[in-house]
C-alpha positions as semicolon CSV with decimal commas, in nm:
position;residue;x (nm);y (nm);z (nm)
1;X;-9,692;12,692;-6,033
2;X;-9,376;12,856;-5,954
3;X;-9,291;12,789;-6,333
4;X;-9,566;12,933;-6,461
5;X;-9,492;13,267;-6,291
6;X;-9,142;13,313;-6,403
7;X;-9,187;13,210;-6,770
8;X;-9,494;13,508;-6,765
9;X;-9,296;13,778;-6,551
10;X;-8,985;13,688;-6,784
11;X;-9,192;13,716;-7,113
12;X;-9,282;14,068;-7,046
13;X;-8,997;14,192;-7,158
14;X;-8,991;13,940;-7,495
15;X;-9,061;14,133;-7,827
16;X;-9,279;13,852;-7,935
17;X;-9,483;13,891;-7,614
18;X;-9,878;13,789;-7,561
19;X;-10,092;13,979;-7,346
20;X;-10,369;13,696;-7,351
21;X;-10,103;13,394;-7,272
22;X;-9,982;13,619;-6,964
23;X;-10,313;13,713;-6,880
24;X;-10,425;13,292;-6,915
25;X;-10,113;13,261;-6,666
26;X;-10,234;13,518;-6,403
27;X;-10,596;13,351;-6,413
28;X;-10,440;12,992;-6,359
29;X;-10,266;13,156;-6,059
30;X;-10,547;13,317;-5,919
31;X;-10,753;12,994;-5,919
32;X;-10,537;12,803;-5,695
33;X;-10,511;12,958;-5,330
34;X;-10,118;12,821;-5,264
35;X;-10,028;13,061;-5,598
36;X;-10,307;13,302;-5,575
37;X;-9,978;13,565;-5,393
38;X;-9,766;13,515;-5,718
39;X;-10,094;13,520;-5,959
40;X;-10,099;13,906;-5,765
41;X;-9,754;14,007;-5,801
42;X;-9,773;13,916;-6,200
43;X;-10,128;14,172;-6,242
44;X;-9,909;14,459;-6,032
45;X;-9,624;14,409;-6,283
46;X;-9,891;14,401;-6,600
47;X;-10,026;14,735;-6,439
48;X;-9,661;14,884;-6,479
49;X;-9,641;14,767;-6,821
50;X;-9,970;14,880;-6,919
51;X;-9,917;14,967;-7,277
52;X;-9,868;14,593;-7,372
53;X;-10,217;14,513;-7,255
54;X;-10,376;14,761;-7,506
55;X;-10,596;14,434;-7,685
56;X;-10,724;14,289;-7,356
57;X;-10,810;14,570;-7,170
58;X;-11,131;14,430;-7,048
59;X;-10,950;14,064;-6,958
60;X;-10,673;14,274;-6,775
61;X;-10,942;14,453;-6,536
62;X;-11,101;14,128;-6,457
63;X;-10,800;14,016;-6,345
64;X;-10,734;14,290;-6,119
65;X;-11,065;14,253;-5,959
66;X;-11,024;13,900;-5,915
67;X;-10,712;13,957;-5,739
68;X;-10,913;14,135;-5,488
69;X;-10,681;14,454;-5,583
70;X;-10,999;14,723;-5,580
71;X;-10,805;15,035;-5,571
72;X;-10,604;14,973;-5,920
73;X;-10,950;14,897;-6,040
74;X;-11,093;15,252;-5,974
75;X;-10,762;15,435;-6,033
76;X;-10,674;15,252;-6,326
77;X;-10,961;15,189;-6,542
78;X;-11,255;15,403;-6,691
79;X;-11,461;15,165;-6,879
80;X;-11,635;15,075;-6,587
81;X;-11,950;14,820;-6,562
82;X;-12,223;14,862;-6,322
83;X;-12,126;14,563;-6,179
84;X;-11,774;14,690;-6,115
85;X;-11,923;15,028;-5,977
86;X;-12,172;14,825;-5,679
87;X;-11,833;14,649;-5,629
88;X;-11,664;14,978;-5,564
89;X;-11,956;15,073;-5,384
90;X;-11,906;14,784;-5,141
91;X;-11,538;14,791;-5,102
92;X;-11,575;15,234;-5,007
93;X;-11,374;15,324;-4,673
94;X;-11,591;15,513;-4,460
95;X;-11,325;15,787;-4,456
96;X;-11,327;15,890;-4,784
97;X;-11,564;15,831;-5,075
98;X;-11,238;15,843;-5,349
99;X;-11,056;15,552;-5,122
100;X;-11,145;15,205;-5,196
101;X;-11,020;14,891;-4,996
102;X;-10,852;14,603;-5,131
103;X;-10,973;14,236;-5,039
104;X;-10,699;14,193;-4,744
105;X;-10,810;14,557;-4,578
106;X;-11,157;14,476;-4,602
107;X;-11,152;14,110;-4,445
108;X;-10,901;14,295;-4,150
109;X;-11,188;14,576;-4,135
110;X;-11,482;14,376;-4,141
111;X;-11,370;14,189;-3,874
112;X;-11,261;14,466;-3,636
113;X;-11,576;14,629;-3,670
114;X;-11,759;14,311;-3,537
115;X;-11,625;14,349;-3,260
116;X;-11,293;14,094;-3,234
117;X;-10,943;14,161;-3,148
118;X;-10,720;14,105;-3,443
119;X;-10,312;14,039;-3,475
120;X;-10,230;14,099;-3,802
121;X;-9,930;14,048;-3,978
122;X;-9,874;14,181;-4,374
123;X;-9,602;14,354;-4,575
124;X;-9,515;14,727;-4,545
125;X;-9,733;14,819;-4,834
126;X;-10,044;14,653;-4,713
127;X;-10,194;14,942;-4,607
128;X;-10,247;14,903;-4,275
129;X;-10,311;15,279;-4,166
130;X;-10,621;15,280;-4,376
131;X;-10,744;15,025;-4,211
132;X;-10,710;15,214;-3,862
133;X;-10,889;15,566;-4,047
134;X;-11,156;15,355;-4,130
135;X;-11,223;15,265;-3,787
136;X;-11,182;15,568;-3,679
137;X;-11,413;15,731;-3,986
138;X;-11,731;15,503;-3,907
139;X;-11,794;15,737;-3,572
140;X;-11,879;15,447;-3,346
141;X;-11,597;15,500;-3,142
142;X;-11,512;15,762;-2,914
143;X;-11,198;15,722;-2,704
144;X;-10,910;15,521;-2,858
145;X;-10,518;15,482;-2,851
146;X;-10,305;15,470;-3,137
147;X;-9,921;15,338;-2,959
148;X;-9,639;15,397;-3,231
149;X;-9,253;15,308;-3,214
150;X;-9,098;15,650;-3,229
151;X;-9,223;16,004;-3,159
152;X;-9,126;16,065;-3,536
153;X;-9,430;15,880;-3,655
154;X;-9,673;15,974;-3,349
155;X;-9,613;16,300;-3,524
156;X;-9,669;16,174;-3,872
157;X;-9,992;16,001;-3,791
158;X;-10,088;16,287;-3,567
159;X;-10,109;16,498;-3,861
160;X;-10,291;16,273;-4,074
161;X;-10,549;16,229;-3,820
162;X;-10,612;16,580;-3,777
163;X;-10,684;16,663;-4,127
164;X;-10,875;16,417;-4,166
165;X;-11,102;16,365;-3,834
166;X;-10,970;16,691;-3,631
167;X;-11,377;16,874;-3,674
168;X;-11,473;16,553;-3,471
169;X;-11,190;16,428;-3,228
170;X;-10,943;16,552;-3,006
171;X;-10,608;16,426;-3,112
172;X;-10,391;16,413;-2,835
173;X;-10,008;16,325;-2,887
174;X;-9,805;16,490;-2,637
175;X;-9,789;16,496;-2,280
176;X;-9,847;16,875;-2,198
177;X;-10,237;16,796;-2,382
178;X;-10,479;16,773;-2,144
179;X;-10,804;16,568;-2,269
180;X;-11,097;16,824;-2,286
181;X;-11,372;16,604;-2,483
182;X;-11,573;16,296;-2,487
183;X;-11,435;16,200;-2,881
184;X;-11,033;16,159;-2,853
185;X;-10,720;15,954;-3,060
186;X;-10,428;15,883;-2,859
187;X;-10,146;15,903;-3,039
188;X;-9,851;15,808;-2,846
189;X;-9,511;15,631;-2,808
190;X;-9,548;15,397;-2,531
191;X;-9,320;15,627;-2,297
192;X;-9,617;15,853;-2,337
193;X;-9,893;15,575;-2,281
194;X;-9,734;15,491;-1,933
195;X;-9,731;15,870;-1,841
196;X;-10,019;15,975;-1,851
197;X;-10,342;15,888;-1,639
198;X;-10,670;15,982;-1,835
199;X;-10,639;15,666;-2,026
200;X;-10,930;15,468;-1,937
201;X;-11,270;15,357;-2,107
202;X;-11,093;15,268;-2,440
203;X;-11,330;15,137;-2,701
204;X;-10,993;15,018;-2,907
205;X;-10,608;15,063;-2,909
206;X;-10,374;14,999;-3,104
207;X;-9,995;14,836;-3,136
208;X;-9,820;14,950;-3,489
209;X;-9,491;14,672;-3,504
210;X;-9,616;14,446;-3,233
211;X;-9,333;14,207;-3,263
212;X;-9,138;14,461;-3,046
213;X;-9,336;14,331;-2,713
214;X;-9,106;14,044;-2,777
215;X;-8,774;14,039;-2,564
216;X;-8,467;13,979;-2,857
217;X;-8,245;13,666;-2,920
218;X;-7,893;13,732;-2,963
219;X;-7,650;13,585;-3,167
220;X;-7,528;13,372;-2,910
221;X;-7,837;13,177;-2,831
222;X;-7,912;13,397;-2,508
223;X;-8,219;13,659;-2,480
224;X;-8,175;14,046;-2,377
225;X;-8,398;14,047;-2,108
226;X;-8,290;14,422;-2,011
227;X;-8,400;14,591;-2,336
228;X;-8,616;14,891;-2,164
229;X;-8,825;15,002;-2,475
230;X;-8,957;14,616;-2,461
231;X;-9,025;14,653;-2,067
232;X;-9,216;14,995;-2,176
233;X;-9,438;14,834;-2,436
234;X;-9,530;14,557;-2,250
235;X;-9,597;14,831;-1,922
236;X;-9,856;14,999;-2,176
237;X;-9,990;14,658;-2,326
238;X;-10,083;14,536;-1,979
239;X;-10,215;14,901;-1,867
240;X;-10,430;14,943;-2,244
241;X;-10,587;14,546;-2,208
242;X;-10,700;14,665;-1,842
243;X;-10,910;14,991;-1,957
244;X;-11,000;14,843;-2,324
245;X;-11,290;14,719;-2,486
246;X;-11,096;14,569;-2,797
247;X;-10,753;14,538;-2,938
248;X;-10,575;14,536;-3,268
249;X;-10,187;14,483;-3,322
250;X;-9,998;14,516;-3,663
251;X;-9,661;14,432;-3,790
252;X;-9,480;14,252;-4,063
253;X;-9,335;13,901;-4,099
254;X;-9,453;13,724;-3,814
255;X;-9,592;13,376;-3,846
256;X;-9,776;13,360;-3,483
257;X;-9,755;13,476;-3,127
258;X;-9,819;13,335;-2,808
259;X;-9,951;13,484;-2,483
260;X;-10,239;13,701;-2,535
261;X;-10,474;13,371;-2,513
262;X;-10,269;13,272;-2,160
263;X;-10,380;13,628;-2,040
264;X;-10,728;13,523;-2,114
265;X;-10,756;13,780;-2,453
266;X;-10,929;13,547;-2,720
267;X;-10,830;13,694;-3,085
268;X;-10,772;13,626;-3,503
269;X;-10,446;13,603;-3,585
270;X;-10,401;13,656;-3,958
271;X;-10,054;13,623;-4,157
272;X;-10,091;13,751;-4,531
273;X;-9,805;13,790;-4,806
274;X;-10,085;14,025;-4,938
275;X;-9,884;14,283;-5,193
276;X;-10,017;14,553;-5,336
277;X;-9,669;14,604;-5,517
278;X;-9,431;14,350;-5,686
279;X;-9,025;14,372;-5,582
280;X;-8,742;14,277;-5,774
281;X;-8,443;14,207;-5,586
282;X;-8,045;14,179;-5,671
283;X;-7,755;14,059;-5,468
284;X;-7,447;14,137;-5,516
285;X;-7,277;13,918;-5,196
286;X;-7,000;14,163;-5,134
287;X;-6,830;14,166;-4,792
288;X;-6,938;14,387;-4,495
289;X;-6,581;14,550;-4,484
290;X;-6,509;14,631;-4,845
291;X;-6,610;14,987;-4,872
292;X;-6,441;15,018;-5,235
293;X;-6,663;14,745;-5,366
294;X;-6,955;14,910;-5,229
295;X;-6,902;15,204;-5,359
296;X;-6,849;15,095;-5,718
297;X;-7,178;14,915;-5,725
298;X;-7,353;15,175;-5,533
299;X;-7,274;15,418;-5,854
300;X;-7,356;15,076;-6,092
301;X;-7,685;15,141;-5,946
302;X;-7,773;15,525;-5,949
303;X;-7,685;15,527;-6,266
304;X;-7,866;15,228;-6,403
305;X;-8,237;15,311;-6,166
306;X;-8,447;15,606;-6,187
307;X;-8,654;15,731;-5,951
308;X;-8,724;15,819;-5,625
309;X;-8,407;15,590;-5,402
310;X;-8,366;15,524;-5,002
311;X;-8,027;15,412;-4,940
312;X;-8,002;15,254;-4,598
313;X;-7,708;15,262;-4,403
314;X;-7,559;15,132;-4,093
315;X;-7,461;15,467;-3,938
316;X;-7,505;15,871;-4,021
317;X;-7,094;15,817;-4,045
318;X;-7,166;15,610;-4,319
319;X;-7,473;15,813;-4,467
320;X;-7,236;16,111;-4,491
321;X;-6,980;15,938;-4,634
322;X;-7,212;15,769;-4,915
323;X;-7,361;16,108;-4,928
324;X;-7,039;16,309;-5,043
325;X;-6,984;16,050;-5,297
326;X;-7,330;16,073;-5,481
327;X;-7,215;16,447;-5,526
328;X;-6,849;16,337;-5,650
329;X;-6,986;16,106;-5,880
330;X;-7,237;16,371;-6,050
331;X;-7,571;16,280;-5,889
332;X;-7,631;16,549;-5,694
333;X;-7,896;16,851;-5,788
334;X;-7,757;17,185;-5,659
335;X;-8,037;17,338;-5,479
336;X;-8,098;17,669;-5,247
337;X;-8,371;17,750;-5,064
338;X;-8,438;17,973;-4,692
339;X;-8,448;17,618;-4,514
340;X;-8,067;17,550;-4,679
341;X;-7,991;17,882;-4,566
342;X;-8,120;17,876;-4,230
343;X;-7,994;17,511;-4,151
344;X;-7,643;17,656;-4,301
345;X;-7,640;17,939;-4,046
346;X;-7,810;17,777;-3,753
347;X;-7,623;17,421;-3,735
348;X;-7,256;17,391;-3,994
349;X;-7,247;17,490;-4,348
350;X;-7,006;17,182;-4,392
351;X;-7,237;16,975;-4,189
352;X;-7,282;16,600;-4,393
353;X;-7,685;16,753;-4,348
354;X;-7,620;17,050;-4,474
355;X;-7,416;16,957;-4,742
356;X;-7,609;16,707;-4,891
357;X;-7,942;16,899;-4,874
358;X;-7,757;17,153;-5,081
359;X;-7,722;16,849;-5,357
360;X;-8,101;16,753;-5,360
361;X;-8,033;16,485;-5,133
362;X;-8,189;16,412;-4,786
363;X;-8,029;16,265;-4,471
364;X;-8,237;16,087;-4,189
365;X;-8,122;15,926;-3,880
366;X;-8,260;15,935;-3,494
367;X;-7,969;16,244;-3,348
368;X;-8,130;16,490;-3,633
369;X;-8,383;16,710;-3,469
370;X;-8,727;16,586;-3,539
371;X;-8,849;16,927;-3,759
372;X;-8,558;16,875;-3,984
373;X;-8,686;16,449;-3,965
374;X;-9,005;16,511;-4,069
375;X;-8,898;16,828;-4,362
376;X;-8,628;16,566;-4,522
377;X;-8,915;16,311;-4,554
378;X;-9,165;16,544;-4,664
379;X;-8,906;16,683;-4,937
380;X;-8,862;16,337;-5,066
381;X;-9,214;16,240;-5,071
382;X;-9,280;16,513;-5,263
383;X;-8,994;16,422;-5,536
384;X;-8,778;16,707;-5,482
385;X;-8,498;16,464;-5,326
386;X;-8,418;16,181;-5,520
387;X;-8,214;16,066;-5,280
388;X;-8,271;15,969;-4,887
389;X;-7,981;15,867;-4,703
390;X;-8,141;15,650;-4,374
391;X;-8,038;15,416;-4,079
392;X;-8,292;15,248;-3,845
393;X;-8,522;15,542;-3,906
394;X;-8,643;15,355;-4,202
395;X;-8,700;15,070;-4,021
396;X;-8,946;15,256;-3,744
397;X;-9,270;15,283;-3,985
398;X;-9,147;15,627;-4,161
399;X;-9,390;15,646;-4,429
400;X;-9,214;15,718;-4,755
401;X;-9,282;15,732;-5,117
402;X;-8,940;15,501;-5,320
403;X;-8,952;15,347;-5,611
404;X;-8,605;15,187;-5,495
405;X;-8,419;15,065;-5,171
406;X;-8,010;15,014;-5,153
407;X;-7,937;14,768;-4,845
408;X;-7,569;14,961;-4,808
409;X;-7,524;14,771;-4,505
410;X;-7,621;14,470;-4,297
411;X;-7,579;14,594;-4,006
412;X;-7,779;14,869;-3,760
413;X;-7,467;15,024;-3,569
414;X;-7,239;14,764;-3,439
415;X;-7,515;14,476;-3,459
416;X;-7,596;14,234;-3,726
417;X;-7,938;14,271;-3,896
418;X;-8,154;14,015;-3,910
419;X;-8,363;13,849;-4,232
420;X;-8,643;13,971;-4,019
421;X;-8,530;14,333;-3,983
422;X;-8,394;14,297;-4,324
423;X;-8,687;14,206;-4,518
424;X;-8,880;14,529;-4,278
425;X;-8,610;14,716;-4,483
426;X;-8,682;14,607;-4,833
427;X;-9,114;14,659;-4,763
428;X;-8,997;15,041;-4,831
429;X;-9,007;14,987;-5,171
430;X;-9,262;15,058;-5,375
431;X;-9,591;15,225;-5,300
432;X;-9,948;15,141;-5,408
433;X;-10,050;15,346;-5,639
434;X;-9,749;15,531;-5,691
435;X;-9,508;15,261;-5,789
436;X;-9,654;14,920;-5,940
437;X;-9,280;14,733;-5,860
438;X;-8,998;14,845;-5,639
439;X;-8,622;14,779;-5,704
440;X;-8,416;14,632;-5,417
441;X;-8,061;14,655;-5,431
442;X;-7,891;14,412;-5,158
443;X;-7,483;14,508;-5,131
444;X;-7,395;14,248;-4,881
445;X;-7,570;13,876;-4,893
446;X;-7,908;13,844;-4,755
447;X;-7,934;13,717;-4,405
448;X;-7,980;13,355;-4,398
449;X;-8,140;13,308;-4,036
450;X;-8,470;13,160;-3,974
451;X;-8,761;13,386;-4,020
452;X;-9,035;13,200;-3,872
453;X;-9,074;13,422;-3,607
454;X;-9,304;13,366;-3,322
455;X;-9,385;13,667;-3,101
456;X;-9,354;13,547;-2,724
457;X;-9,514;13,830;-2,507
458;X;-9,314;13,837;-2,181
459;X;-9,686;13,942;-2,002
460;X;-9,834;13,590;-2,073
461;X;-9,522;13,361;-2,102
């Protein structure tokens, strides 16, 4: 089957190309579950060449909802059946009547709302926050917790929640809020979870990157037993399953976990490659220390890719660095605004910041002060950055809109990056709806260690 994928993704870009042989390919994927993932990824990539499909319109959008891939079939198409439309119908977050789930999201959904406490594990672009709105849309719930990795994205997801349920819950993400009503999201870092004391008769909480509850193997064979934000999450995991009704856990990557059942928490685990966007990935294997190389295929690359890039990078050192040669090598946008002014005054008009900003390109790393977080993201996002510079940020659940990802460096500080943490690195790219197939760039080779992971949690090993 494997075959039959590469000859179709390769022929899209043949002169002598056939729409209905592809198409015949996708359908003979799709009918097999062990290649029903690639079947996927070759509809995304038909979607992003959409002009080639002009004669088998029709056969292309029967495809797409065979694939299970709902949204692309409202957003893309037009000529609509009736049939289609009930299918819409069914598939309709409670939310929002313009947002659709795919098959994945609903099958997660549907089984949350019953009642059961799901582990799910799925790639970045899965979708997983809708998933959590819809919960939160139907109105049967009233008290829940929402536990996030970094205060950066309790902030993010604050926001969204507020726009979008704020007439109907209290949002509460900070620990100066006191709860004043009967309908409230908790959305908190699990520092904040463990502070506070009004956390009890939880309907349903939930643990974004889950696979953190799990103490880390080093290099060496032994296990950092001392890593305090694990003790913390498992502190609010064993305080939320004591005051909650039901539970739900996300992350990507992981292939089971072990402990919940031992602590007498029955639940679905589900693992899904499901892929609402197709990657390409290139390697170009050269070594960790040779910063010349790098930077000779890092401008091989911005000036062979367009779009919207995150470049991720071991260290703001190394951001800055990388930063000041983007604008050397012509691929900056000069750019003035009161923010450049203000951050010029306020902090160093020769800060690495400051200076890129001024080039129309955005820095992001944990030491920048969380306003000035959350304005670089929302600049790039909104395409008026083509560039953002990251390091582990990234890797926290920062929601961002890139058509490409550079993996500058394999490493996160001093320490080696895993496949694990690498492959968390490459889900940035691409976003459904916004861009059918991502473009990885990998500088260094790709991380060869196992990445069958199995979550232990510490509370029920």
């Amino acid at each position: 089957m494997t075959s039959v994928y590469e000859e179709a993704k390769h022929s899209l870009q043949d002169e002598g190309f056939s729409s209905f042989k592809y198409l015949s390919a996708i359908n003979k994927l799709l009918s097999n579950p062990v290649s029903y993932d690639l079947g996927r990824d070759l509809i995304v990539r038909a979607l992003d060449a959409r002009e080639r499909f002009s004669e088998h319109n029709t056969l292309l959008k029967n495809m797409v909802r065979k694939s299970g891939l709902f949204p692309y079939l409202k957003k893309e198409f037009t000529d609509l059946s009736l049939d289609d439309i009930r299918v819409l119908d069914l598939y309709q977050t409670p939310f929002s009547d313009s947002f659709v789930f795919h098959s994945m999201q609903f099958r997660i959904f549907d089984l949350l709302k019953s009642g059961q406490n799901v582990v799910l594990s799925a790639p970045t672009s899965m979708g997983k926050s809708a998933i959590v709105d819809s919960l939160v849309g139907l109105g049967t719930m009233k008290r829940l917790v929402l536990v996030v990795p970094t205060v950066a994205l309790a902030d993010e997801t604050r926001r969204r929640l507020q726009e979008r349920f704020g007439d109907r819950y209290q949002i509460i993400h900070h620990s100066s809020q006191k709860c004043h009503s009967d309908w409230v999201v908790y959305v908190l870092t699990q520092e904040r979870v463990n502070e506070r004391d009004d956390i009890v008769n939880i309907d349903l909480f939930v643990i974004d990157e889950f696979y953190k509850l799990a103490f880390r193997e080093l290099k060496n064979g032994t296990v950092d037993y001392h890593d305090e934000r694990v003790i913390e999450l498992n502190i609010a995991l064993s305080k939320l399953l004591k005051v909650s009704k039901q539970f739900y856990l996300t992350g990507p990557f992981v292939n089971s976990i072990r402990g919940l059942e031992r602590l007498g928490y029955p639940h679905t685990f589900v693992s899904t490659d499901f892929n609402t966007v197709a990657l390409d990935v290139q390697t170009f294997g050269i070594k960790a220390n040779d910063y010349e190389a790098k930077l000779n295929a890092l401008a091989d690359i911005v000036r062979a890719c367009a779009g919207a890039t995150i470049i991720y990078c071991k260290s703001p050192t190394v951001a800055g660095l990388v930063a000041r040669e983007l604008i050397r090598l012509g691929h900056g946008s000069p750019a003035m605004n009161p923010h450049i002014d203000w951050v010029s005054e306020e902090f160093d008009a020769d800060w690495d910041y400051t200076v890129a900003l001024k080039n129309g390109i955005g820095l992001h790393f944990g030491a920048l002060p969380r306003a000035l977080q959350q304005y670089t993201a929302d600049q790039f996002n909104a395409g008026k950055l083509r560039f953002l510079l990251c390091t582990s940020t990234i890797i926290e659940g920062v929601n961002t809109v890139a058509k490409n990802v550079v993996i500058y460096d394999n490493r996160d500080g001093i320490h080696s990056i895993d496949k694990f943490t690498h492959g968390n690195i490459k889900g940035r790219a691409g976003r459904m709806g916004i861009h059918f197939v991502g473009k990885i760039f990998c500088l260094e080779e790709i991380p060869e260690d196992n990445l069958n992971l199995e979550v232990e949690i510490p509370l029920g090993i």
